[in-house]
C-alpha positions, 0 to 999 in steps of 0.5 A, spaced: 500 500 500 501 507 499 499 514 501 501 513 508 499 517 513 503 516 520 499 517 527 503 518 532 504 512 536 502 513 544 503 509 551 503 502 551 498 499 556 493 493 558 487 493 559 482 491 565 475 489 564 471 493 562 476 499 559 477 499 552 479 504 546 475 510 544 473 511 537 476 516 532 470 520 529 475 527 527 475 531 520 481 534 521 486 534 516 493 533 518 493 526 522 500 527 525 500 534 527 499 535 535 494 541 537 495 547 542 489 547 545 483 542 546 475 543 549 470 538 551 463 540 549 459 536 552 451 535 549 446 538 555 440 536 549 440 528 546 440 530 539 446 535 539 452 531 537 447 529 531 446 536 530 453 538 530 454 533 525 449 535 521 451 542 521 458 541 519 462 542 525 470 539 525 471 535 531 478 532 532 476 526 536 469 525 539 466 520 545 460 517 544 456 522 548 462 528 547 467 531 542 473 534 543 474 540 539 481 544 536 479 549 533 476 556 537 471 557 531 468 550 533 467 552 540 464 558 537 458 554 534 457 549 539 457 554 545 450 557 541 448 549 541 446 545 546 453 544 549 457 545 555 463 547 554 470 546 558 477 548 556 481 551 553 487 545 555 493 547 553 498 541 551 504 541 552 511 540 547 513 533 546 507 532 550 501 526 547 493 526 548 490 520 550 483 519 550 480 514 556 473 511 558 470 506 562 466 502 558 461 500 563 458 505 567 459 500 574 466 500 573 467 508 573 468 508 581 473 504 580 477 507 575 482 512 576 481 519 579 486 525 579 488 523 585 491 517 582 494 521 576 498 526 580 502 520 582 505 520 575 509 526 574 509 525 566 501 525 565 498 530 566 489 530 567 486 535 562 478 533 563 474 528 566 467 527 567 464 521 569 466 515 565 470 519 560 478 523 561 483 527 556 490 525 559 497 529 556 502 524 557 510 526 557 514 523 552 509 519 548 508 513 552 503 512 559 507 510 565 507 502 567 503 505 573 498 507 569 498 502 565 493 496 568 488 502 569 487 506 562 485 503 555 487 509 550 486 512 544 490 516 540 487 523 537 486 521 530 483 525 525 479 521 520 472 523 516 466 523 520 460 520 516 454 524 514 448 523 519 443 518 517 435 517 519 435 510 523 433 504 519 427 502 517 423 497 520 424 490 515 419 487 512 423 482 507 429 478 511 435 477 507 435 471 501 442 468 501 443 464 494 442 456 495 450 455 495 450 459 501 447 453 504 453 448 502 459 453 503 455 454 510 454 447 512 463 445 510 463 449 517 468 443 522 466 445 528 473 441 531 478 443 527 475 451 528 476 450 535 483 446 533 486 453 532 483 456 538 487 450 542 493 451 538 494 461 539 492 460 545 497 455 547 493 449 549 495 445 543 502 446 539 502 450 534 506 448 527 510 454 525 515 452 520 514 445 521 517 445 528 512 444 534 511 452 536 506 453 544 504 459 545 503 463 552 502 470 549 501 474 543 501 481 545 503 485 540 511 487 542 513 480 542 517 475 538 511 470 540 506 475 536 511 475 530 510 468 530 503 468 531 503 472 524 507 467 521 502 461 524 496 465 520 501 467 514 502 459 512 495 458 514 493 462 509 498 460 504 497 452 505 489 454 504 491 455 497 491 463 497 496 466 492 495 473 494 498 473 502 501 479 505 504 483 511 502 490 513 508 493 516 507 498 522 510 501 528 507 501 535 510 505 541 516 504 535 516 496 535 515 493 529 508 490 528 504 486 522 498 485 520 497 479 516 492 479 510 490 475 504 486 477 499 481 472 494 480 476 488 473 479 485 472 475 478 467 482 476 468 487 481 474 487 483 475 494 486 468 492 490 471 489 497 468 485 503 473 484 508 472 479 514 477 480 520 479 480 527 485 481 532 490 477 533 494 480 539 492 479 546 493 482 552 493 480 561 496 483 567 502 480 564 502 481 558 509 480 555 509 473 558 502 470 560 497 472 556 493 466 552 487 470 550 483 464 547 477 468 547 480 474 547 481 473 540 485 466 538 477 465 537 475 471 532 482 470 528 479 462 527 473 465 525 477 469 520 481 462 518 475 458 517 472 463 512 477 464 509 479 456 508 471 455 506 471 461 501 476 460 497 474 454 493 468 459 490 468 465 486 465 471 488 463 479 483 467 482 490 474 481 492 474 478 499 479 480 505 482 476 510 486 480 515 487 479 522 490 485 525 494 487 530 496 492 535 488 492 537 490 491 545 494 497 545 489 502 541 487 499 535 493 501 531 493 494 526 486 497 523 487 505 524 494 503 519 490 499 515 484 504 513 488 511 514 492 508 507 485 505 505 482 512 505 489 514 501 488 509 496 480 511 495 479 503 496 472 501 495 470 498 502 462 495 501 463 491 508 467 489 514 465 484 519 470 484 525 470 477 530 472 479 537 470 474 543 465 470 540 467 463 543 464 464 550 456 463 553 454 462 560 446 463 560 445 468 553 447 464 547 446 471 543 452 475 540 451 483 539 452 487 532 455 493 534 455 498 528 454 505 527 446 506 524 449 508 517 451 500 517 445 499 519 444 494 512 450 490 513 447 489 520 440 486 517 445 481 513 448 478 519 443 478 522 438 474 518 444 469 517 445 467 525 437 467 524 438 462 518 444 458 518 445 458 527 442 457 533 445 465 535 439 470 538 442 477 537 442 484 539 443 490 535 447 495 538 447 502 535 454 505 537 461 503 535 466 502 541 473 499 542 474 494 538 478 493 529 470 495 526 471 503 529 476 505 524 472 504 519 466 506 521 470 512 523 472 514 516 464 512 513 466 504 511 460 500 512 462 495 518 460 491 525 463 488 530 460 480 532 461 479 540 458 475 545 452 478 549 455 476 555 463 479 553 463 483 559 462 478 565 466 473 562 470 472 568 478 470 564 477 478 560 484 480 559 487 475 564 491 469 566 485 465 565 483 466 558 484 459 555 481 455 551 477 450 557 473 456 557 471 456 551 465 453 547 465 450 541 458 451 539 458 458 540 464 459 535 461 454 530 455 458 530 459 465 529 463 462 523 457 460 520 454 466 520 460 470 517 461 465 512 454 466 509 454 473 510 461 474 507 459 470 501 452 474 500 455 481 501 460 478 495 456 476 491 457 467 490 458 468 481 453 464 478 457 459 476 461 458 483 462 451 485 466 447 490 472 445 487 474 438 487 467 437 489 462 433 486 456 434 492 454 430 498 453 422 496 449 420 502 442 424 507 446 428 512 443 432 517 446 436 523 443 440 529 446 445 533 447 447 538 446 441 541 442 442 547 440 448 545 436 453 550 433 457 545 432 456 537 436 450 533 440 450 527 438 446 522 444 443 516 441 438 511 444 435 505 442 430 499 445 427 494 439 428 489 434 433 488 428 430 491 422 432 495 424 433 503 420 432 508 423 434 515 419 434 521 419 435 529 417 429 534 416 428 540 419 422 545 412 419 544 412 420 536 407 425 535 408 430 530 410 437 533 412 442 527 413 441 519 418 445 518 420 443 510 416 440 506 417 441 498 422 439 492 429 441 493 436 440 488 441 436 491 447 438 495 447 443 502 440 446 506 439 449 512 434 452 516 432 453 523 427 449 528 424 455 533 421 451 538 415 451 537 409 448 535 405 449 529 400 454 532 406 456 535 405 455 543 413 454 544 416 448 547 418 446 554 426 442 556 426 435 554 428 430 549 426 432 541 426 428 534 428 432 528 426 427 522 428 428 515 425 424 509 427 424 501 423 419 497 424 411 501 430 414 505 428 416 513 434 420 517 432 421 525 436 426 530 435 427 537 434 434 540 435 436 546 432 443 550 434 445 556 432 451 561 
């Protein structure tokens, strides 16, 4: 790539639960120049950010209920607005800006006061308002006594994508092409979670043909250059020919993001990128550090797409890229879309994995977006709905993880976690191992990103399985496997013919026909919601799932719990 343009590189810090990064939502221009002074507007009315956007005020960086302004001429505005405005805060020579936020509103009171940052002689407290602060820091990097109590986020100005009424209510899911069902169906479900197993430390890695264990992936270390290197032959042994490094610094150590791309056979130039962090982080972050979850799981993901969807065609080129640099301020992706911007790249989607391997009593992911995304959060949406078990929620607001960058510059993206990501007990610990993880839950993600990446790329018509000649025998498989709400439903036959595919239960009596038609040969999926035919929902107990296609009668048992 060319046309870069260099952000400063901040503080190394890890982070706790709870703290993470701040998105960049700035129009100014020059990335790399350091400003005089700063304000904080605060909005006293709930529509004044988007007021403010709407009327073209220049931000230079922005939380999600505030903007930090650079210019007196964008103070002069907001103050005739609905917004309480503090500052100027002089910054210092040699001195970097780094903005911080407790993500979740009970963990303020344990976030650090000024009293804790008087401590530091080089950091100095410009503002801080309940789970927001500015801090100016001496010599480019937060301190190590800081450093397990603050997420950062660098001043980085990038576009502010224009206001956008919210979306409309849907009355038409998406349809996804029928071969959508047999790439969603080659899902392996062992060797997706082998690869969790193998970053995280749990199962030797081969790097080079030689045994290679994991304790830390943290971005500055050798064993994150090894990780790359893992993801790199990854890539190349699926077949890729286009595989590449994306060089970068953070806090002056070299870093890399590893992509691989699948070329559009009629739109090249059209792009859909399927992502996730590589890096992790811990209290000891340098040494022990396994993050399975966090984010051995959203890299799976992205490897298991890649390996499915490179044996088709699609009118969209596809990008496979695990970032990193994530854990220390989303550098890996910032580098990535300030040189896409340069570029002009054309980017139609981005599907971020970050945490999709863990449920303890939601078995739901959240789709976090901004509302001008709101399209690509309905395919995804309607594909967990399709081809999982997967409930979800749409969340209106991008926050700290590798979709924010794009977003910020007005690319379409969402970032896939699970539900229950901020009680996960293992968040940025020791403990965050592949045990704790559950392969349904990381199955059921896959799946649902294969199919909307193939529907947003646009499966050629003449796409096939390579090699393949379809499936030779009745299959059908259900998962999640019990299940606490709705089921997912894989079935393939290896000749077109009618299908009747029925619920039961344990005394045999039908409950539900949920397919009953002609079907051609090869993939199918569907989804059982558990209930009846007049819609009464079903209790825990045992279930069976009956597929009939002519003489032949395949029979699978369900179980519900809770």
């Amino acid at each position: 790539m060319s046309n870069r343009r260099v952000v400063r590189p901040l503080a190394p810090l890890f982070f706790i639960a709870g703290l993470l990064l701040a998105p960049v939502i700035a129009t100014s221009a020059d990335v790399s120049a350091a400003p005089e002074a700063l304000w904080v507007a605060v909005p006293e009315d709930p529509g004044a950010i988007e007021a403010a956007r709407a009327g073209g005020v220049r931000v230079r960086d922005a939380f999600p209920d505030a903007l930090v302004l650079d210019s007196a001429e964008a103070v002069a505005k907001l103050r005739e607005s609905a917004f309480r405005i503090s500052g100027p805060f002089a910054v210092g020579p040699g001195e970097g800006v780094v903005l911080v936020r407790a993500r979740r509103a009970e963990l303020v009171d344990a976030t650090p006061g000024p009293a804790d940052l008087a401590l530091e002689a080089s950091v100095r407290l410009l503002w801080m308002e309940g789970r927001n602060a500015l801090l100016a820091v001496g010599g480019g990097e937060l301190p190590a006594g800081l450093a397990s109590a603050w997420g950062p986020k660098a001043l980085s100005p990038i576009p502010l994508p224009a206001p956008v009424p919210p979306p409309p209510s849907r009355e038409t899911a998406t349809v996804f092409a029928p071969v959508i069902d047999g790439m969603v169906a080659q899902v392996d479900e062992a060797a997706t979670f082998r690869r969790v197993e193998e970053l995280s430390g749990a199962e030797p890695a081969w790097i080079g043909g030689n045994p290679y264990v994991f304790t830390t992936r943290y971005t500055t270390t050798s064993m994150c250059d090894a990780a790359e290197q893992y993801v790199y032959q990854k890539f190349q042994a699926m077949g890729y020919t286009d595989v590449a490094f994306d060089p970068f610094l953070v806090f002056g150590t070299p870093a890399r993001n590893v992509i691989a791309t699948l070329p559009g056979t009629v739109s090249p130039e059209s792009e859909i990128i399927v992502c996730g962090h590589l890096d992790s982080t811990s209290p000891e972050p340098t040494t022990d550090a396994p993050g399975a979850n966090d984010n051995a799981s959203g890299t799976a993901v992205v490897l298991a797409a890649a390996e499915i969807l490179e044996h088709y065609a699609f009118e969209k080129t596809i990008r496979f890229i695990a970032f990193t640099g994530e854990e220390q301020g989303l550098y890996g992706s910032y580098h990535y879309v300030q040189e896409a911007m340069g570029n002009g790249d054309q980017i139609d989607g981005v599907l971020n994995c970050d945490m999709v391997a863990y449920w303890s009593s939601s078995y739901e992911v959240q789709l976090e977006s901004e509302i001008f995304a709101s399209s690509l959060v309905s395919v995804v949406d309607d594909a967990c709905t399709a081809y999982t078990g997967l409930g979800t929620q749409n969340v209106w607001g991008a926050w700290g993880s590798d979709h924010a960058p794009f977003l910020d510059a007005g690319y379409p993206a969402l970032l896939v976690i699970e539900d229950e990501w901020s009680s996960y007990p293992c968040y940025h610990s020791t403990c965050d191992t592949a045990g704790m993880q559950d392969t349904d839950m990381l199955a059921d993600v896959t799946r649902a990103v294969v199919a909307a990446a193939a529907h947003l790329a646009v499966p050629s018509p003449a796409t096939s399985v390579a090699g393949s000649s379809g499936p030779t025998a009745l299959d059908l498989v259900i998962g999640p496997n019990p299940t606490v709400g709705s089921a997912a439903i894989r079935y393939a036959i290896p000749v077109e013919s009618s299908v009747h595919l029925t619920v039961h239960d344990v005394g045999g009596r039908l409950l539900r026909t949920i397919v009953n038609g002609l079907h051609p040969a090869g993939a199918h999926a569907t989804r059982w919601d558990g209930r009846t035919r007049d819609g009464t929902a079903v209790g825990a107990g045992v279930y069976f799932l009956r597929l009939e296609t002519g003489d032949r009668v395949l029979t699978e048992r369900l179980v519900r719990i809770r």
